[in-house]
C-alpha positions in Angstrom: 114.2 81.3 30.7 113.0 78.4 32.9 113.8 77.4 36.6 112.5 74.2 37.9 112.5 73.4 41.6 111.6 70.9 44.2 111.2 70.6 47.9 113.4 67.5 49.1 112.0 64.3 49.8 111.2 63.5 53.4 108.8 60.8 55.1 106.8 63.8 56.9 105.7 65.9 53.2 105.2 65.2 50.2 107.4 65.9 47.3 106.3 69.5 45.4 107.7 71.0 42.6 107.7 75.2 41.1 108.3 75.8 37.6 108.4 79.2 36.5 109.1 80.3 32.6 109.2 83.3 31.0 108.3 83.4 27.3 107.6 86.4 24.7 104.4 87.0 23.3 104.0 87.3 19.6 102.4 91.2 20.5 106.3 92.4 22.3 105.4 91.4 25.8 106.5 88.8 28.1 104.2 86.1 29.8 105.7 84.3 33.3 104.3 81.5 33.7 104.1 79.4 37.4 103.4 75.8 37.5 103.3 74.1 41.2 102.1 71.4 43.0 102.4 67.4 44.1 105.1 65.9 42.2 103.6 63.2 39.4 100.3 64.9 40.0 98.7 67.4 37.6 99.8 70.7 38.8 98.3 74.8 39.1 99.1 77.2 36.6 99.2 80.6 36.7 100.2 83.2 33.9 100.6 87.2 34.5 101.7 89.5 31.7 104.1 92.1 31.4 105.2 94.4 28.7 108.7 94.9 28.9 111.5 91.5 29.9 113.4 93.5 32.5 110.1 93.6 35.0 109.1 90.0 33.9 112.4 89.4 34.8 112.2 90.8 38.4 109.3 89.0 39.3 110.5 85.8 38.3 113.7 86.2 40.4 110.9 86.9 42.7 108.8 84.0 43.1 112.4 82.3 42.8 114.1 83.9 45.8 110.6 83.1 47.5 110.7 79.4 47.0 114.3 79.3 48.2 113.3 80.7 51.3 110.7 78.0 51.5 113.2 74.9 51.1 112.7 74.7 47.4 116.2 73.9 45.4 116.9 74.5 41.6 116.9 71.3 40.1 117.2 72.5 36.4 117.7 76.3 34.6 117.9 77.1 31.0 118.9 80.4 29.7 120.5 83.4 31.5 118.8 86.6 33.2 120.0 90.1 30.8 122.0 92.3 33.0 119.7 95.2 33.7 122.6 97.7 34.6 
């Protein structure tokens, strides 16, 4: 799964961008990783580790729900959340 996001452009801030990605590890676990920063300029990244999908999961719908709060949009997505029910 991947979510990219943005901030809109405005004359007052700079444009800033929040990737976050989710990929399995070749041990069974699941790494999210958080990319942000200035768009066209090199970016932070951050990786935490989790062993089971359904809590990687939750925390990137975390960070996600956090940045929309902020004024961040989803620009791109690519793959689909597992129903956890």
């Amino acid at each position: 799964m991947r979510i990219y996001m943005q901030t809109r452009h405005s004359s007052e801030h700079p444009l800033r961008f929040f990737h976050l990605h989710l990929e399995p590890d070749l041990l069974g676990g699941w790494t999210l990783i958080r990319e942000s920063g200035l768009q066209g300029a090199r970016g932070q990244a951050t990786k935490e580790y989790f062993e089971h999908r359904e809590d990687a999961e939750q925390a990137l719908v975390k960070q996600r729900d956090m940045r929309l709060k902020r004024g961040y949009r989803v620009v791109f997505r690519e793959g689909e959340l597992r129903d956890t029910d």
